[in-house]
N, C-alpha and C positions, 0 to 999 in steps of 0.2 A: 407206222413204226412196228418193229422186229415185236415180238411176244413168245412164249412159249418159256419150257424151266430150263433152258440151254442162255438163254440170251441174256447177257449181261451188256448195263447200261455204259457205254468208255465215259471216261473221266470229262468235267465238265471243260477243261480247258483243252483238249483234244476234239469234244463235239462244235466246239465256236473258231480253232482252228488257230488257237494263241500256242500250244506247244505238242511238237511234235517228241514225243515220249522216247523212241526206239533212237534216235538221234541225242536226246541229252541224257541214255542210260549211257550212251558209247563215250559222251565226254564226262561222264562222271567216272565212269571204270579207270579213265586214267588215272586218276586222283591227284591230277593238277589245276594249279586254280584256270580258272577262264576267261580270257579275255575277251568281253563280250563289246562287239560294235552293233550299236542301232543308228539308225539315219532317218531322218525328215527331211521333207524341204528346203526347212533353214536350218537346220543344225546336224552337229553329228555328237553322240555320247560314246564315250570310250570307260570301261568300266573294268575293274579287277575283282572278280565274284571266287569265294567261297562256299561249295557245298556244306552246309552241316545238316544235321538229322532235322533239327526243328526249320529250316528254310533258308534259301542261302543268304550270306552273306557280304554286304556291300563293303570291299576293301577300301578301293580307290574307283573314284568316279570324276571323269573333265566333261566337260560340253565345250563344241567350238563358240562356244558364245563365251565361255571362258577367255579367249583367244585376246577381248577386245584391251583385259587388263593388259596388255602387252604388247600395245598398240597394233592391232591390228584393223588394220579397215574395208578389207575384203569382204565379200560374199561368206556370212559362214555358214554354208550348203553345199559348196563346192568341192573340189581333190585338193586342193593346194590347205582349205583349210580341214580336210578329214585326216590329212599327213598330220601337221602341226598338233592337235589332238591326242591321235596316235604317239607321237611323239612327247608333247608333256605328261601324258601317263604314264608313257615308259620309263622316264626322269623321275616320277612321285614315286612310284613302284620301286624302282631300282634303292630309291632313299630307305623304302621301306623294310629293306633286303627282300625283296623280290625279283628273282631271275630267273624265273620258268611261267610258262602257264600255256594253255591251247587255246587256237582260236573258238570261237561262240558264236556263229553268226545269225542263230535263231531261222527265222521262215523263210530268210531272202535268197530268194533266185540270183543269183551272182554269174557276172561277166564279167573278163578280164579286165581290170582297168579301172572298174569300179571304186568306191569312194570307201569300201569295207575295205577293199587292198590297199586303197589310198592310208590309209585308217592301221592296218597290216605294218606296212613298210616302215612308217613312222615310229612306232613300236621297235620294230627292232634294230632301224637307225639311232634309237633311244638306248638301246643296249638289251631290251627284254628276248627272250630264248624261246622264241614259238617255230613248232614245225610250219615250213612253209614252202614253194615249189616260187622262187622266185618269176619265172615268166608269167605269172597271174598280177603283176605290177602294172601298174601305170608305166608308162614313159615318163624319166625322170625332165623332161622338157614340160610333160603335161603337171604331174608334182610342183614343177617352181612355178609355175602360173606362163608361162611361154607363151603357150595359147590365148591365152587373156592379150598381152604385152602386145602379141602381134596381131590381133584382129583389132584392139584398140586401134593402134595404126593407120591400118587400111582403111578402118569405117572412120576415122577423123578427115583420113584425106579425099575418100570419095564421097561422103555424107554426113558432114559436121553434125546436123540436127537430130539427124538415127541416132551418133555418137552421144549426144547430150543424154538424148530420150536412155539408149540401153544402158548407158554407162553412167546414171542418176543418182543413185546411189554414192556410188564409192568419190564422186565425182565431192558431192556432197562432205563428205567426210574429207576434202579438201586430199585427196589423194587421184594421180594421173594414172589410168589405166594403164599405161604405156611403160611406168617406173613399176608394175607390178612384182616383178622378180625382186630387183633391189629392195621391195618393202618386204617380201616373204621370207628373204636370208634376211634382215634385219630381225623380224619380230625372232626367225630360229636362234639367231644369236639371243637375243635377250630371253627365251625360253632357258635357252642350256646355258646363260651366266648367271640366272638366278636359282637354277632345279642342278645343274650338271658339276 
């Protein structure tokens, strides 16, 4: 370790590598709130953060695991369910009279297409007013679950057992991989007739 009367010790959450400082001094300057997206495995959080002096402030927060009030029986780890998220926050928020804020994305290395833009798009199909460079979207085919709908398909008619095995889950929750679209405008419709 560094020593001498020059060196000073950086902050504990900068030496473990939880916050990058010079990054949330720039979205603090704006002095809008934040729209912060985190993501796991199975889930994704969508969050409306306030700066104050004493620590920020949690406005509004969803989880896709939120999603399920609202029948959904999808994977909630996915783009189709990082949209929907994005999307019922933007509805809670908007309730709240919130109509501005910047993206948040914290440490994540981001690629186009990803489940943070997934997470993005929903949001401002929501109606919330974040700067944003739309070609960092998903493809709106990858958003309604297309993908899903059509590999279902294919692996039912070449490999029924693969089909059971990968598609276990949802399969489970008595829903057909193959109607995935039609389920994901449903639960959106019942998101925006109870929030919209």
């Amino acid at each position: 370790m560094a020593e001498g009367p020059r060196y000073v010790v950086k902050y504990r959450r900068r030496r473990k590598g939880l916050t990058n400082y010079r990054k949330r001094l720039e979205l603090l300057k704006s002095g809008k709130l934040r729209f912060v997206v985190r993501k796991s495995n199975n889930s994704v959080v969508c969050q409306i953060i306030k700066y104050t002096p004493k620590g920020d402030e949690t406005l509004i927060s969803v989880s896709s695991l939120q999603l399920k009030k609202y029948g959904y029986k999808g994977h909630t780890g996915n783009i189709p369910a990082a949209y929907l998220t994005g999307y019922l926050c933007a509805l809670k928020a908007i309730r709240k009279g919130i109509n501005d804020a910047i993206l948040d994305t914290g440490l994540y290395n981001l690629t186009k297409g990803c489940r943070i833009y997934a997470a993005l798009k929903g949001a401002i199909d929501g109606g919330l007013n974040i700067p944003h460079d739309e070609k960092v979207f998903p493809q709106e085919r990858v958003v309604q679950g297309y993908h899903i709908a059509d590999y279902a398909k294919i692996l039912k008619a070449e490999n029924p057992e693969e089909y059971e095995r990968k598609f276990s889950k949802i399969l489970e929750n008595k829903l057909e991989p193959e109607n995935f679209v039609e389920h994901f405008q449903e639960v959106k419709k019942r998101i925006s007739g109870e929030h919209g």
